[in-house]
N, C-alpha and C positions, 0 to 999 in steps of 0.2 A: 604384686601384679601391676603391669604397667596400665595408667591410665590415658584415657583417649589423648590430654596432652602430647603424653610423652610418643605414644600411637603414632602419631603426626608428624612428629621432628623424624621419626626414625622411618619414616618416607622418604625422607632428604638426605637419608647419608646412604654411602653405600660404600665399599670396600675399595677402590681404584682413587678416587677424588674427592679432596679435600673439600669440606663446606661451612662457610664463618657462620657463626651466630647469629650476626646480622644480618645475611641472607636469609635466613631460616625465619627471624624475626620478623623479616619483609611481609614474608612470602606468607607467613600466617595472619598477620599483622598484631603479634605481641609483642613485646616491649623486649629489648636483648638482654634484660638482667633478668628477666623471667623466664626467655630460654634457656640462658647460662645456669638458672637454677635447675629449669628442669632436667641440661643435658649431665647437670650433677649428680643426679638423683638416677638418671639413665647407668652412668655410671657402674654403679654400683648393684642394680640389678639386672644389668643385661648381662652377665657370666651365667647368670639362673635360665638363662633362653639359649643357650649356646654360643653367645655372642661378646666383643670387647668393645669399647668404648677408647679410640685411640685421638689424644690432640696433638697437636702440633704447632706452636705458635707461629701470628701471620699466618698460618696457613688456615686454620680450625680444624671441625672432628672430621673422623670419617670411624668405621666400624668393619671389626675381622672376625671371620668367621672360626670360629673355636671347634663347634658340634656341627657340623652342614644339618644334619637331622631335624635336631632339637631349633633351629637356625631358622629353617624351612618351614617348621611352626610357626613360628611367631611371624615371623615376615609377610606382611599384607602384600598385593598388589600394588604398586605405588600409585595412586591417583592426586589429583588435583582437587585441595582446598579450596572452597569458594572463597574467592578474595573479592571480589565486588558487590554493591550490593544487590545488581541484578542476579549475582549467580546465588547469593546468599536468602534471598527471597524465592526463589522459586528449589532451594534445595528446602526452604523450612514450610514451604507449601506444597513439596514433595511428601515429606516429613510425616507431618498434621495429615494427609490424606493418607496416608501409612497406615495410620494409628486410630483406631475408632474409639478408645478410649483417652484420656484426660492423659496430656503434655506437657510436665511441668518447664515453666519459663528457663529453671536453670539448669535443666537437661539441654536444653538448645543452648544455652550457653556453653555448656561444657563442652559440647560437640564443632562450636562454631569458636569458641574459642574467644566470648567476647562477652562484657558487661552486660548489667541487664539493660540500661540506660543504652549500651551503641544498639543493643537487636531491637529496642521501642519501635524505632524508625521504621527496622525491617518487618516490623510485626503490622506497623500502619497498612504500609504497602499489598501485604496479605490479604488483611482485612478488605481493601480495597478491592482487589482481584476478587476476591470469594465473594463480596457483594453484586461482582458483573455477573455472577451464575446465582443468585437469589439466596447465597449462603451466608450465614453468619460464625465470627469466630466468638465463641461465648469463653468468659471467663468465671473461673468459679473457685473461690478464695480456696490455698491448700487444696486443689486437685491438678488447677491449672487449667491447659486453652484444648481444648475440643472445636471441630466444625462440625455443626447443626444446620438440618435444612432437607429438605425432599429427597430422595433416592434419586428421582430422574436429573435434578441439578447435582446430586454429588458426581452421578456419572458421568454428565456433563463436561465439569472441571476437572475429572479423574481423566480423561478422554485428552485433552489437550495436554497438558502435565505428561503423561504416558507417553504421547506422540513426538515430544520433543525428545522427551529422555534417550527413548530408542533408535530416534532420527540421530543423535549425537555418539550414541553407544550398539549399536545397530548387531554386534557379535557378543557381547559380552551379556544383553540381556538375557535372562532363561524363558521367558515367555515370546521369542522369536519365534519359535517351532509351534507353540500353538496356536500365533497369529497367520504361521504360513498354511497351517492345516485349516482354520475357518476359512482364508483368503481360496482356497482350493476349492472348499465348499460354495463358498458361494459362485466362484469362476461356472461350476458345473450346473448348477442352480440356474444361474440366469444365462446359460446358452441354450437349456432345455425351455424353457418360460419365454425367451426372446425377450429381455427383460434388461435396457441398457441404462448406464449410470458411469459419470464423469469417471476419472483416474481419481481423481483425489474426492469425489464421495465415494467410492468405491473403497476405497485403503482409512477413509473416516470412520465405513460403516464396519468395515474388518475391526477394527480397532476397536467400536462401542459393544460388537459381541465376544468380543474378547474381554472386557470391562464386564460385561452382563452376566460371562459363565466364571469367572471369578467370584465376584460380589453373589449369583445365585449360590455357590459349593459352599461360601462363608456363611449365607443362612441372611443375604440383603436380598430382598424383590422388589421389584416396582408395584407399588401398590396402585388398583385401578377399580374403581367402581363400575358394578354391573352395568348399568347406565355407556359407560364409557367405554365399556369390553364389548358389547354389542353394537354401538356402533364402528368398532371399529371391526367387527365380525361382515359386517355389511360390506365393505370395501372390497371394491375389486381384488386389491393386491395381499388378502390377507389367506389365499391359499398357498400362494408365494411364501407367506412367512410362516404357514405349517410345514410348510417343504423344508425350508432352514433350520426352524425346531428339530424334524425328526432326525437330521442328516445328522446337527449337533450333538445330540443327544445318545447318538449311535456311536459318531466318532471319539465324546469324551465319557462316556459312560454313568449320567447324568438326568437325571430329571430335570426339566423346565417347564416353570407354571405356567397357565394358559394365561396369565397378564402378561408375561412376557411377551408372548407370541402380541400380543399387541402393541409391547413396547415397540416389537422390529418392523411391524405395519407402522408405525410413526415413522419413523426412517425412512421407509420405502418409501413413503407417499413424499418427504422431504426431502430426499435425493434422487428419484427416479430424472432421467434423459429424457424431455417430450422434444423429437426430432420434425414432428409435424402435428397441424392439429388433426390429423387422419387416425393418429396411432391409437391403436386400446389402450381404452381407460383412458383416455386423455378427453377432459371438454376442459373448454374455453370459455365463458361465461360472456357475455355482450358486456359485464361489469369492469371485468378484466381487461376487455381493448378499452372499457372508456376510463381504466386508471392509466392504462399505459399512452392516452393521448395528453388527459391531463399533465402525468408527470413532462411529454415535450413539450404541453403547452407554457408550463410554466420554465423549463430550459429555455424558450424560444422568448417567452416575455423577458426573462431578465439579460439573456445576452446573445439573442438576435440570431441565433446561429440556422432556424428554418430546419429541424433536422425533425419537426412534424410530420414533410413530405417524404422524410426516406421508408417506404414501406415495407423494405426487409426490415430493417430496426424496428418499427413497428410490429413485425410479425415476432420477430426475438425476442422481444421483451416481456409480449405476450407469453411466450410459451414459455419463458425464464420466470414467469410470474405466477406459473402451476406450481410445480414445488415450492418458491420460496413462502408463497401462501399458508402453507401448510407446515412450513419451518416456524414461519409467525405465530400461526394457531397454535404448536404445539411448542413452542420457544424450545426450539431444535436449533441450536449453533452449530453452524458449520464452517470449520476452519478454513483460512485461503490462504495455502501456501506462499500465493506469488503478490500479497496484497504487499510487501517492502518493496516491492521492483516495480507492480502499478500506481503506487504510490510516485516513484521514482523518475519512471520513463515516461509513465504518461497522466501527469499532473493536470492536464486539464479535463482531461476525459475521467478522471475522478472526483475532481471541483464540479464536472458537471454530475455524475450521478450523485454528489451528492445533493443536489439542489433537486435532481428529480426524487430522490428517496426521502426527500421534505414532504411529498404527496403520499407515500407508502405509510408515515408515520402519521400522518393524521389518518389517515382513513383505517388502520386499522389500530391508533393507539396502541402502540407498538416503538420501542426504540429499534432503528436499523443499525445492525453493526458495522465497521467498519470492513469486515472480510465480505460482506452482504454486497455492501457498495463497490466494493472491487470489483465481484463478479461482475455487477452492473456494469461498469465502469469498461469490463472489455468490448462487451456489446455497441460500447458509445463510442469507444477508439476504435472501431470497426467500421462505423458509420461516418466519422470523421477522415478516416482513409480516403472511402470510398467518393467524399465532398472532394479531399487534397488530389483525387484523381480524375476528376471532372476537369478540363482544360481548357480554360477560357481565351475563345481565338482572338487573336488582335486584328486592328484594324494598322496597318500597315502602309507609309509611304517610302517609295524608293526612288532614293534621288540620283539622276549619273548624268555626264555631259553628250551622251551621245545620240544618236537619231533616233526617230520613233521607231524601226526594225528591234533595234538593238533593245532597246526600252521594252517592247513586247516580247523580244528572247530572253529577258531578264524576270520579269514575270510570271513568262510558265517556267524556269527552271527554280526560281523561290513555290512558285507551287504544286510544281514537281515535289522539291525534296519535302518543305512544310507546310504540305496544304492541310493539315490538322491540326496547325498551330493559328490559321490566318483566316479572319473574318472576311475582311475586305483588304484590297492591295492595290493601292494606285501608285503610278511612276511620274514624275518633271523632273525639270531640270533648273541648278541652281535660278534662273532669271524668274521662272513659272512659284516658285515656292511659296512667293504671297498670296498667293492666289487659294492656298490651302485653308480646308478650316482646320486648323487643327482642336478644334474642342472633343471631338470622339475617334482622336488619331489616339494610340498607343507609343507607336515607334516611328523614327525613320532610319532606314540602313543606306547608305551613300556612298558612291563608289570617288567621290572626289570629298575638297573641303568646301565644309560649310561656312560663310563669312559672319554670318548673320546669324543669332541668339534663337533659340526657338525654345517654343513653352512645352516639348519635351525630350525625351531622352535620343542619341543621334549615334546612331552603330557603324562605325566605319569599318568597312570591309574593302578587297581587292575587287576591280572588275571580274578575272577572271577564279571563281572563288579558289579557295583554297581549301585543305582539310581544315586546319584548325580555323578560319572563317566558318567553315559549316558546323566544327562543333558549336563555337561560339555564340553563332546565330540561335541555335537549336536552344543551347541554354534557357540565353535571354528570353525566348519566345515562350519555353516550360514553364518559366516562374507564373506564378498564380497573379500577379500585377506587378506594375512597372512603379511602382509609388515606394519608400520607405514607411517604415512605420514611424522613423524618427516623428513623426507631425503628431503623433498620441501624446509623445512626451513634450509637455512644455517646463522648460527652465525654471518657470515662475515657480512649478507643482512640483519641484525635487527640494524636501527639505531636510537637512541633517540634523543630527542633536535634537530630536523633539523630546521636550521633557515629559515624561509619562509616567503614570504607576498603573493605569488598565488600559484595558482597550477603549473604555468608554473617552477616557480625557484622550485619546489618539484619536478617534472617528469625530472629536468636538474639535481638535484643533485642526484636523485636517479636514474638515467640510468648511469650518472658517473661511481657514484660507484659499479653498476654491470659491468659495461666494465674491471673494474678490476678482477674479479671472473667469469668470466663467459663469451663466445664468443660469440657474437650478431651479428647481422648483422650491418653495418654503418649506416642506418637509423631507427633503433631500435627506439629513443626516435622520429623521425619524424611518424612513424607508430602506437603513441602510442598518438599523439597531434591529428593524423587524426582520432583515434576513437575518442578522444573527442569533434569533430566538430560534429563526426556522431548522435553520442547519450550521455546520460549523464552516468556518471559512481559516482556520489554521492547518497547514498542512507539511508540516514538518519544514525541517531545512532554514529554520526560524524564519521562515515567510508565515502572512496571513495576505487574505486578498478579500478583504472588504468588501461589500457593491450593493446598491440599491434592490430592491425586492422586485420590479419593473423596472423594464426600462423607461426612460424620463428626460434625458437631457437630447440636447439637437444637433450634437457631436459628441464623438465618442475623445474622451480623456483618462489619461491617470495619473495620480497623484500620488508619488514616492514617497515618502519616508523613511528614514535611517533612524531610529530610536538611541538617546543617547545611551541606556544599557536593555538589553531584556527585558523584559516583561513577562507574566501569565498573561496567558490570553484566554483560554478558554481553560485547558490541559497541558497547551504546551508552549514551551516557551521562543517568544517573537520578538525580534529586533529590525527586518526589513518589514514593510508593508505596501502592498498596490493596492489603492483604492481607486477602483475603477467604476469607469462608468459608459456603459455602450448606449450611443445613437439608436435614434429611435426607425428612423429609415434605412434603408438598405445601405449595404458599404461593401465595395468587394474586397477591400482591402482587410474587413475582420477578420476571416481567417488564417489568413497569413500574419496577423496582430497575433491572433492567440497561439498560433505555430510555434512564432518565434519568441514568445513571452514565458510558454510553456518549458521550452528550452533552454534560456533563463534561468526559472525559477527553480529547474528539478536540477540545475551543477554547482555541486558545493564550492567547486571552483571558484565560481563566475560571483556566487551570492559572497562567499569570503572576500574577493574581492574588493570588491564595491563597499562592503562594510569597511576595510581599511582605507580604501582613497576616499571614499567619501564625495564623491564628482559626479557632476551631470555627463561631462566628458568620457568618464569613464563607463556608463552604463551607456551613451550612441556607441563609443566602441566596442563592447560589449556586442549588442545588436546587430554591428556592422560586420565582424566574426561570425556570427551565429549563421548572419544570410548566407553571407561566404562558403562557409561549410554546407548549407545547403544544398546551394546552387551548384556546386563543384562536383 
């Protein structure tokens, strides 16, 4: 009888093309004297399957079909061996959720194809994961590893696990058809009840009743004290989830106990859609809007951004804060698809919910997850649009050589085409120019040359304009300010090679060296250890971005760092660092700082870059790209 080994190799061969040993070796990751043994041994008993065992030197084996029948037995499907050890981890966490009873360690090896000493590692990582769901992997001398721990977190972790598999394998799994069947059920369910809920809680919640009538047929139920079935009896939404019961129980031919039905009122209440605070069953608690000011008050104290006064985010957040409430109370995880891509695309607007879901976690003692913060996180890149779409008009001088007619047909035809770009817009002529204040000028656009230096920027265009004059102008005027950001960055604050082993000796050595450039308060680097107890400030892309717990200093600066290799930082590992620090007054130029810093930090690009040149040089051009593409 062949063994799972030999199972493996004979994935790799097949009857047209030759395949070395040592690819086979690769591709499993055993040693090629141990495939050559086993394809030796292959040999010999594949005639017993229908099959030959053919080599060829230089070339290696491949395998002919003798019996097609007998052939057609044996022959698996060919799939793919976990060869890494993410894929390796989550197939032996696959596994173990499988199996409800005792796993012995050298089962997984025999299947994984590796010592027991290589899977430790992979078993750590496990361990780990099944702890984020309240689970433990117990070990028990000569039976082996079992996971232990509540029905509601097994199905929890079963839930996620499930959703990728099928996301990856979407035809070949057999419980497709009864996820499409509950998915039906509930479609019908909640257009009769008026009863809305995201795409992706939606296909979450398909997915855990899918998990539920599984785990019930096996003889697992959620276990729920009288106590806690009655009040969840009370709830509005819990004739909704007799509705779901009876429909399931029709369609799969099944009994489900009345805890259940309270398990899916957990659900409901933690993934329902509140589109207004009008809707049934929907309140808002006065508590509710004064968490969701707090959490802007403390965005706005640490980095200035005033996003207190946008009262649809305001209202969002609120209503975003009915379920996730009740996600909290009943530590309901909810997956977020798209949390690798807002991580990705919109790195600040995640930096910021996380610093607002510093307030979520104290008040209701509670860890926020990282899919939690995403959702948040849209709500804030939403609001943050809606800042970058506010267009701040300039105050505008237009300089030409010609008479005051001409000078006043100049005038209304700039405020003809951009009078929603243009605060104020006066006209002279070179001779008249000193006469200018320019302290609250923005621009000047000039139809001749200027001889003479001016303390701002000077757009030369045609008398009589032209098309690409008027795009040009149009441009220049959309930008949110006429300043670079290069003035954040000082030369002095980019340091390469800093020798580190945490993050602690990085925020010591880099507060240092701002004390020297720059006035801080004396607990600068304490205010800057307290946000990182609050929330995390690593965020993939081996950045971290540090920063005071308030704001504090009386200009805004950052301070780079290059680390001379990686570091942990928290969970993950960091070798760029921006230690920032925002102004305590107004500045119109922050958002367009954080625009373009944003964009920056989320391009592997840009970040690999700059770790190999290693240049202050190199990060202005950086910056001076990024505008470019904007502007354009």
């Amino acid at each position: 009888m062949l063994n799972q080994r030999q199972k493996a190799i004979l994935k790799y061969l097949d009857e047209e093309t030759y395949t070395t040993a040592s690819f086979i070796a690769q591709q499993l990751e055993l040693s090629d004297r141990t495939v050559r043994s086993e394809l030796k041994q292959l040999a010999e008993e594949l005639p017993d399957y229908g099959m030959a065992l053919i080599s060829k030197p230089k070339f290696g084996y491949r395998v002919e079909i003798l019996d097609p029948v007998l052939a057609g037995k044996t022959q698996a499907p060919r799939t793919e061996m976990p060869a890494t050890p993410q894929q390796r981890v989550r197939f032996i966490l696959e596994y173990l959720l499988a199996h409800e009873d005792y796993v012995k360690t050298e089962e997984l090896c025999d299947l994984l194809f590796l010592s027991q000493s290589s899977i430790s590692q992979d078993l750590k990582t496990v361990r780990e994961i099944l702890e984020s769901y309240n689970l433990k992997l117990t070990v028990r001398p000569h039976y082996g590893l079992k996971i232990e721990g509540s029905e509601f977190d097994y199905r929890q972790c079963l839930s996620t696990c499930l959703t990728s598999m099928m996301e990856d394998q979407p035809e070949a799994d057999q419980r497709q058809g009864q996820l499409q069947r509950i998915s039906e059920i509930l479609e019908t369910v909640f257009e009769e009840a008026q009863f809305f809920m995201s795409d992706f809680a939606f296909n979450n919640l398909a997915m855990h009743l899918l998990i539920a009538l599984q785990r019930i047929v096996s003889g697992n139920h959620v276990p729920m004290t009288p106590q806690k079935l009655e009040e969840l009896k009370a709830k509005p939404l819990y004739p909704l989830a007799q509705k779901i019961v009876g429909c399931i129980e029709q369609a799969f031919s099944v009994v489900i106990p009345e805890s259940e039905c309270g398990y899916i009122v957990i659900h409901l209440l933690g993934k329902q859609m509140i589109k207004s605070p009008q809707q049934e069953n929907c309140i808002i608690s006065e508590t509710m809007y004064e968490t969701v000011d707090e959490m802007l008050r403390v965005v706005d104290d640490e980095m200035n951004l005033d996003l207190s006064s946008d009262l649809n985010l305001r209202l969002v957040l609120a209503l975003h804060l009915v379920p996730l409430e009740n996600r909290l109370q009943y530590d309901l995880n909810m997956r977020n698809p798209l949390l690798k891509e807002i991580k990705n695309h919109y790195m600040l607007a995640f930096m910021i919910a996380t610093t607002a879901c510093g307030v979520l976690k104290e008040r209701y003692q509670k860890e926020i997850s990282e899919d939690e913060i995403g959702y948040i996180a849209l709500h804030i890149n939403l609001a943050l649009e809606r800042k970058r779409e506010t267009i701040r008009r300039k105050n505008i001088v237009i300089v030409c050589s010609t008479g005051r007619g001409t000078a006043e047909l100049l005038e209304y035809q700039y405020r003809d085409k951009f009078g929603k770009y243009i605060n104020q817009l006066m006209t002279c002529d070179v001779l008249t120019l000193d006469r200018i204040d320019f302290s609250d000028v923005d621009l000047v656009i000039s139809t001749v040359e200027i001889p003479v230096k001016l303390p701002v920027s000077i757009l030369r265009v045609q008398y009589f304009m032209q098309t690409r004059d008027e795009s040009k102008i149009k441009r220049v005027l959309a930008q949110s300010g006429t300043s670079s950001i290069e003035h954040f960055f000082d030369p002095n604050l980019f340091l390469v090679n800093v020798p580190a082993k945490n993050k602690t000796e990085v925020i010591d050595y880099m507060s240092a060296r701002i004390r020297n450039f720059y006035k801080v308060p004396r607990n600068f680097k304490e205010l800057i250890l307290l946000r990182e107890k609050k929330a995390v400030t690593e965020f993939g892309n081996l950045i971290a971005i540090p920063h005071p717990y308030r704001v504090c200093t009386d200009e805004t600066f950052v301070c780079v760092a290059l680390l001379k290799r990686p570091i942990l930082w928290d969970k993950k590992k960091v070798q760029l660092v921006f230690l920032l620090s925002i102004e305590k007054g107004k500045n119109r130029d922050l958002q367009k700082f954080y625009t373009l810093t944003s964009k920056f930090l989320t391009s592997k690009d840009y970040v690999r870059l700059l770790l190999h040149e290693k240049r202050y040089a190199t990060l202005m051009r950086i910056f001076r790209t990024i505008e470019e593409d904007l502007n354009n």
